[in-house]
N, CA, C and O atoms as CSV, one atom per row, in Angstrom:
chain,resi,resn,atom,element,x,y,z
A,1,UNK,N,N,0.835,-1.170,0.000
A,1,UNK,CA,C,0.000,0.000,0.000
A,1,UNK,C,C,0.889,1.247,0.000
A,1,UNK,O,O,1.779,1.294,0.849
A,2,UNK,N,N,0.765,2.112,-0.735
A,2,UNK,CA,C,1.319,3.497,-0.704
A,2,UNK,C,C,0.509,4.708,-0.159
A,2,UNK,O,O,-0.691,4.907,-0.351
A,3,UNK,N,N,1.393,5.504,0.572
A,3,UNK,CA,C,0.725,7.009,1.235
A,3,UNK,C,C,1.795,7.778,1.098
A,3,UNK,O,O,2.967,7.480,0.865
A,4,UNK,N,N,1.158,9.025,1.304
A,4,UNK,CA,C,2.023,10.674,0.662
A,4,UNK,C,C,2.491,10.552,2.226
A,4,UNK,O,O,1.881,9.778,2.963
A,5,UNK,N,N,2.984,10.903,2.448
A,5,UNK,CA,C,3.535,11.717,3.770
A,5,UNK,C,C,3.735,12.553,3.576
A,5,UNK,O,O,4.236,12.874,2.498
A,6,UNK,N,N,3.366,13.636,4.810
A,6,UNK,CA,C,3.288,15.284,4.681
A,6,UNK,C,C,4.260,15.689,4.267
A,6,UNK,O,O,4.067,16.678,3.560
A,7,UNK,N,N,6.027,15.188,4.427
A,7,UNK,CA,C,6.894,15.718,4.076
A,7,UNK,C,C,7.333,15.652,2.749
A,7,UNK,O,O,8.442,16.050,2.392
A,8,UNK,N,N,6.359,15.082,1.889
A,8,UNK,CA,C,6.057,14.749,0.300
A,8,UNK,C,C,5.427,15.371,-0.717
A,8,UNK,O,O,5.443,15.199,-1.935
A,9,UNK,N,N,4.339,16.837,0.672
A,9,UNK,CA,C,3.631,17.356,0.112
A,9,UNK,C,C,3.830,18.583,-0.104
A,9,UNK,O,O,4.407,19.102,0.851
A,10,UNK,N,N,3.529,19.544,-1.244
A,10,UNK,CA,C,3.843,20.607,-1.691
A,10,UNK,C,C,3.846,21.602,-0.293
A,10,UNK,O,O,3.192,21.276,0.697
A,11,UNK,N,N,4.622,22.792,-0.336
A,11,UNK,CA,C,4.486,23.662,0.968
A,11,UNK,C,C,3.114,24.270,0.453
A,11,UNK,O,O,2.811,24.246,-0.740
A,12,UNK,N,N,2.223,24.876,1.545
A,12,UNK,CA,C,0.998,25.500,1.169
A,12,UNK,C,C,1.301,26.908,0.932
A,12,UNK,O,O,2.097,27.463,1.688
A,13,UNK,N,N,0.579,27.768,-0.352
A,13,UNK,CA,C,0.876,28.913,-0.669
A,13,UNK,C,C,0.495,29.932,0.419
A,13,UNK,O,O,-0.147,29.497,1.375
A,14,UNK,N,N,0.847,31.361,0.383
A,14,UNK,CA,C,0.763,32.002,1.370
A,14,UNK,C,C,0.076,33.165,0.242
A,14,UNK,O,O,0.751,33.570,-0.705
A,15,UNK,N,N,-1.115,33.559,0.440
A,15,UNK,CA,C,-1.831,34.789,-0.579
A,15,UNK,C,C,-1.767,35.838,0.605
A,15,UNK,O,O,-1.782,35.557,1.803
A,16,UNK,N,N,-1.671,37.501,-0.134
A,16,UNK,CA,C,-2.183,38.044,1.045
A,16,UNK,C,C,-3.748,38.634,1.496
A,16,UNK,O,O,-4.635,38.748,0.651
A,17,UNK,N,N,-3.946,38.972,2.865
A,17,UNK,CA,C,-5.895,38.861,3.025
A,17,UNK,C,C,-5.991,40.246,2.755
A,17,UNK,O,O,-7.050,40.571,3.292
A,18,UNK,N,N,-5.564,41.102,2.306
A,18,UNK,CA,C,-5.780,42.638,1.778
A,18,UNK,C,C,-6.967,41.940,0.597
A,18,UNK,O,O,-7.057,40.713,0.640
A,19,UNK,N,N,-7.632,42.491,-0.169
A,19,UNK,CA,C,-8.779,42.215,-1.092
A,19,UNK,C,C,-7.939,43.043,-2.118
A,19,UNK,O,O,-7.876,42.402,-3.167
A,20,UNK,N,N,-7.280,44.216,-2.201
A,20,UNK,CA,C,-6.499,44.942,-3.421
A,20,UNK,C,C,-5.262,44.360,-3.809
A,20,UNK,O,O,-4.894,44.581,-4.963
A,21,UNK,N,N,-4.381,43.498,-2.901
A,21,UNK,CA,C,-3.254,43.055,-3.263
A,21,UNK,C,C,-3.466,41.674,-3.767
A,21,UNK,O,O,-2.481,41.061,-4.178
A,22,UNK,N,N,-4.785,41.043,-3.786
A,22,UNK,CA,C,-5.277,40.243,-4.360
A,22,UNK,C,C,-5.779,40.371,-5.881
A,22,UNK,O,O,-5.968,39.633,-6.848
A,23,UNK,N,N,-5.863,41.432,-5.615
A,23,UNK,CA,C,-6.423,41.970,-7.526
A,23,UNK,C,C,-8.027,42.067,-7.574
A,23,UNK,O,O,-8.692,42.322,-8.579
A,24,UNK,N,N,-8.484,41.826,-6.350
A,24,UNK,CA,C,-10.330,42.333,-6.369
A,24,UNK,C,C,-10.694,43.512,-6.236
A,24,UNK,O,O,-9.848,44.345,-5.910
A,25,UNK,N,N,-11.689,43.797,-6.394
A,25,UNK,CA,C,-12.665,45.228,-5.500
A,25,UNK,C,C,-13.859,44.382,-5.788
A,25,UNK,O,O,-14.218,43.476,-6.540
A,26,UNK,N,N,-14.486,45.455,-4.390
A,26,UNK,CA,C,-16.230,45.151,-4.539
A,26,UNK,C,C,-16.881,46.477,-5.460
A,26,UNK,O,O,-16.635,47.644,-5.154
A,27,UNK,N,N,-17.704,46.114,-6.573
A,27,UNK,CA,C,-18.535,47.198,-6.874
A,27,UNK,C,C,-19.538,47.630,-5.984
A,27,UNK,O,O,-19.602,47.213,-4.828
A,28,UNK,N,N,-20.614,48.750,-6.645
A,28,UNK,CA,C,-21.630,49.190,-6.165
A,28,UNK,C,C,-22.386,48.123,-6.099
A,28,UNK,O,O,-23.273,48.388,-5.288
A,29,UNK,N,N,-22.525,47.054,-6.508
A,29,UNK,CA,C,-23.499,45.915,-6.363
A,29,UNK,C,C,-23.079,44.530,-5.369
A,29,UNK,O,O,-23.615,43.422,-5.336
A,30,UNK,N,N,-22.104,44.978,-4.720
A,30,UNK,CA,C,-21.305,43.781,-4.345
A,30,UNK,C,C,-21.198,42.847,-4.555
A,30,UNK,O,O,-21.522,41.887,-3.857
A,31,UNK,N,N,-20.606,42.855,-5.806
A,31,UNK,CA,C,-19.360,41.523,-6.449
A,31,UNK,C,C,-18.105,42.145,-6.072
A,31,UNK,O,O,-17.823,43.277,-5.679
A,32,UNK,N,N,-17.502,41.208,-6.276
A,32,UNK,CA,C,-16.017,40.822,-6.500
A,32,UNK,C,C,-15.967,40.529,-7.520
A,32,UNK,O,O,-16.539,39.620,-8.122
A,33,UNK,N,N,-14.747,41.828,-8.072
A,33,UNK,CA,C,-14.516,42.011,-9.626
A,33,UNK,C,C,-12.999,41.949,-9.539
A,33,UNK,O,O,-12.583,41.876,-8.382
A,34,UNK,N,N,-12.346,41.957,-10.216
A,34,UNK,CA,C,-10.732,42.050,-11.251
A,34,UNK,C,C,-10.577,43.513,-11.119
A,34,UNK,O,O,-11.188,44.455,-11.624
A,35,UNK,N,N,-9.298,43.408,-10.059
A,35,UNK,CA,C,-9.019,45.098,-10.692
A,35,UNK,C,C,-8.260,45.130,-12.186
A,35,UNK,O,O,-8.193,46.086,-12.959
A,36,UNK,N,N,-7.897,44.240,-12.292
A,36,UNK,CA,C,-7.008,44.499,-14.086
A,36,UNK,C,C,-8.228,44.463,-15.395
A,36,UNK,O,O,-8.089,45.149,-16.407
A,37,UNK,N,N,-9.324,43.620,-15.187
A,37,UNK,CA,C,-10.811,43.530,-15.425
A,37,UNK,C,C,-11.437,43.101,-14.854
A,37,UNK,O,O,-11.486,42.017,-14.273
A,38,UNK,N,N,-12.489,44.549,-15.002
A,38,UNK,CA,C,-13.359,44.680,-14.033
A,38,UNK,C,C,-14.808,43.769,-14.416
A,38,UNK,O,O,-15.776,43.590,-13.677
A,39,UNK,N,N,-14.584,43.229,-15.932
A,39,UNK,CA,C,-15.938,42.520,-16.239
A,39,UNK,C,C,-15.623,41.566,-15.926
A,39,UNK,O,O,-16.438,40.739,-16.335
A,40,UNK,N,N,-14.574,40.964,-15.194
A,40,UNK,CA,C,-14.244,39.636,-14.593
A,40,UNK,C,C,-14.145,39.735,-13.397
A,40,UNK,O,O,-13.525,40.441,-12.601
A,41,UNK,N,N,-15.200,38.516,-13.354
A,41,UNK,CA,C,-15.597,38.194,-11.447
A,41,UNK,C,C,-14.096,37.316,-10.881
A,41,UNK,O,O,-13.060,37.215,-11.538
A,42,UNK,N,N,-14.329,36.790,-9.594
A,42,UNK,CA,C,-13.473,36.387,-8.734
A,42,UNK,C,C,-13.280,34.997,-9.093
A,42,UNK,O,O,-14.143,34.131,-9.233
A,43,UNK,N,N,-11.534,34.871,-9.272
A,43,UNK,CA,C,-11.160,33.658,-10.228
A,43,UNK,C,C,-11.426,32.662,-9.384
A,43,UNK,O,O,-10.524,32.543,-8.555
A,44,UNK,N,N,-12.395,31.811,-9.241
A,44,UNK,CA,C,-12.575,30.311,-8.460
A,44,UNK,C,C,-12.024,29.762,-8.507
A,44,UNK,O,O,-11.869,29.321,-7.368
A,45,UNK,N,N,-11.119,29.081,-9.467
A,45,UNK,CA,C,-10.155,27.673,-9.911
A,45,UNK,C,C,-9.065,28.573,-10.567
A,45,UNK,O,O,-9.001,29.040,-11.705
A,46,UNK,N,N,-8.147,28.681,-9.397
A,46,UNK,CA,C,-6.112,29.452,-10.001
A,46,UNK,C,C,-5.975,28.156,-10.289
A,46,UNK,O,O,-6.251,28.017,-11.481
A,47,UNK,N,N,-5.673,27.086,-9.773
A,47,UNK,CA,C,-4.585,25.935,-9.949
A,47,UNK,C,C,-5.629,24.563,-9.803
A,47,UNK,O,O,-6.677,24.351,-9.193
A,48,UNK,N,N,-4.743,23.762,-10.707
A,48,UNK,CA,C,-5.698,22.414,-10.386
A,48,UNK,C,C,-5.709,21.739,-9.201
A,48,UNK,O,O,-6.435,20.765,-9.003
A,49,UNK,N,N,-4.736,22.321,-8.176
A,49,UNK,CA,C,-4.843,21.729,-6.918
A,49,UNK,C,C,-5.636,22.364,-6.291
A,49,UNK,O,O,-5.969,23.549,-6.282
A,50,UNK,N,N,-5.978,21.325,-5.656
A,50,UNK,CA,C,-7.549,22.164,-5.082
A,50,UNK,C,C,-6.887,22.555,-3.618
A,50,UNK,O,O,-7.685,23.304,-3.055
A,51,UNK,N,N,-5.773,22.336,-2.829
A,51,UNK,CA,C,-5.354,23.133,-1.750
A,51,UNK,C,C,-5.040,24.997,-1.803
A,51,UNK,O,O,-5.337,25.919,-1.044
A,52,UNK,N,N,-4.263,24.900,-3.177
A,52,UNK,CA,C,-4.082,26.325,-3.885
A,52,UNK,C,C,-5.420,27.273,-4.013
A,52,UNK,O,O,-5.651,28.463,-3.795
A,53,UNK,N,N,-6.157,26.185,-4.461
A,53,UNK,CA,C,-8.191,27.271,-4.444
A,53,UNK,C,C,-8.547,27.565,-3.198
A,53,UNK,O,O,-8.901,28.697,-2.870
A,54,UNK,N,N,-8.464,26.243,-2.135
A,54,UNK,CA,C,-9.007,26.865,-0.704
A,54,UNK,C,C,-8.430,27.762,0.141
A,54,UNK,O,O,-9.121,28.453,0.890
A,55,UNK,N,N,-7.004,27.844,0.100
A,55,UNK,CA,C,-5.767,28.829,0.589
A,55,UNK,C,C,-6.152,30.035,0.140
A,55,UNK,O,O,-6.215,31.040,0.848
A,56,UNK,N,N,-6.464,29.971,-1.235
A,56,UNK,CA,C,-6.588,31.593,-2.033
A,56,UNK,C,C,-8.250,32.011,-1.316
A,56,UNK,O,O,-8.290,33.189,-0.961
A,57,UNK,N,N,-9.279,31.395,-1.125
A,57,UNK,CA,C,-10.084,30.968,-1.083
A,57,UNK,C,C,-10.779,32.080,0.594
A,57,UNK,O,O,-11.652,32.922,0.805
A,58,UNK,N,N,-9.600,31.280,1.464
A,58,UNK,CA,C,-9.461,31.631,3.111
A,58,UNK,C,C,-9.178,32.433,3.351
A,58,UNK,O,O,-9.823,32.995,4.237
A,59,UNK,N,N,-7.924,33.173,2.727
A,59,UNK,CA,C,-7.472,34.371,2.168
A,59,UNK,C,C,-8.120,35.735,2.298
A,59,UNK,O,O,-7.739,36.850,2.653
A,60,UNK,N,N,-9.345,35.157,1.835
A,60,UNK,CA,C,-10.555,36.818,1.460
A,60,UNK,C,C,-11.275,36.905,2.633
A,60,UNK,O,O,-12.281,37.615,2.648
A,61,UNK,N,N,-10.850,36.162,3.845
A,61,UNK,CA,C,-11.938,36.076,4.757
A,61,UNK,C,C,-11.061,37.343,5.517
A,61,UNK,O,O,-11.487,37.853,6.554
């Protein structure tokens, strides 16, 4: 049988929880938009690892 051991596993990314150094704003309607574009909402899926989505994810809290 094979298992990962933690020391096998990628280090977890570090985003920062500012909402602007993230690249969002909230409009007048409150979304979460793209400051680089603004007709683009808040990227759900950065990376196919899904630890990278929930990190970025926790981030905005």
């Amino acid at each position: 049988m094979f298992r990962l051991l933690p020391h096998g596993l990628p280090k977890d990314p570090k985003y920062p929880t500012n909402l602007q150094e993230l690249g969002y704003f909230i409009n007048d309607e409150d979304e979460i938009r793209s400051i680089e574009n603004p007709k683009y909402y808040f990227k759900y899926f950065i990376n196919r690892n899904e630890r990278y989505n929930e990190r970025q994810r926790e981030s905005m809290n």
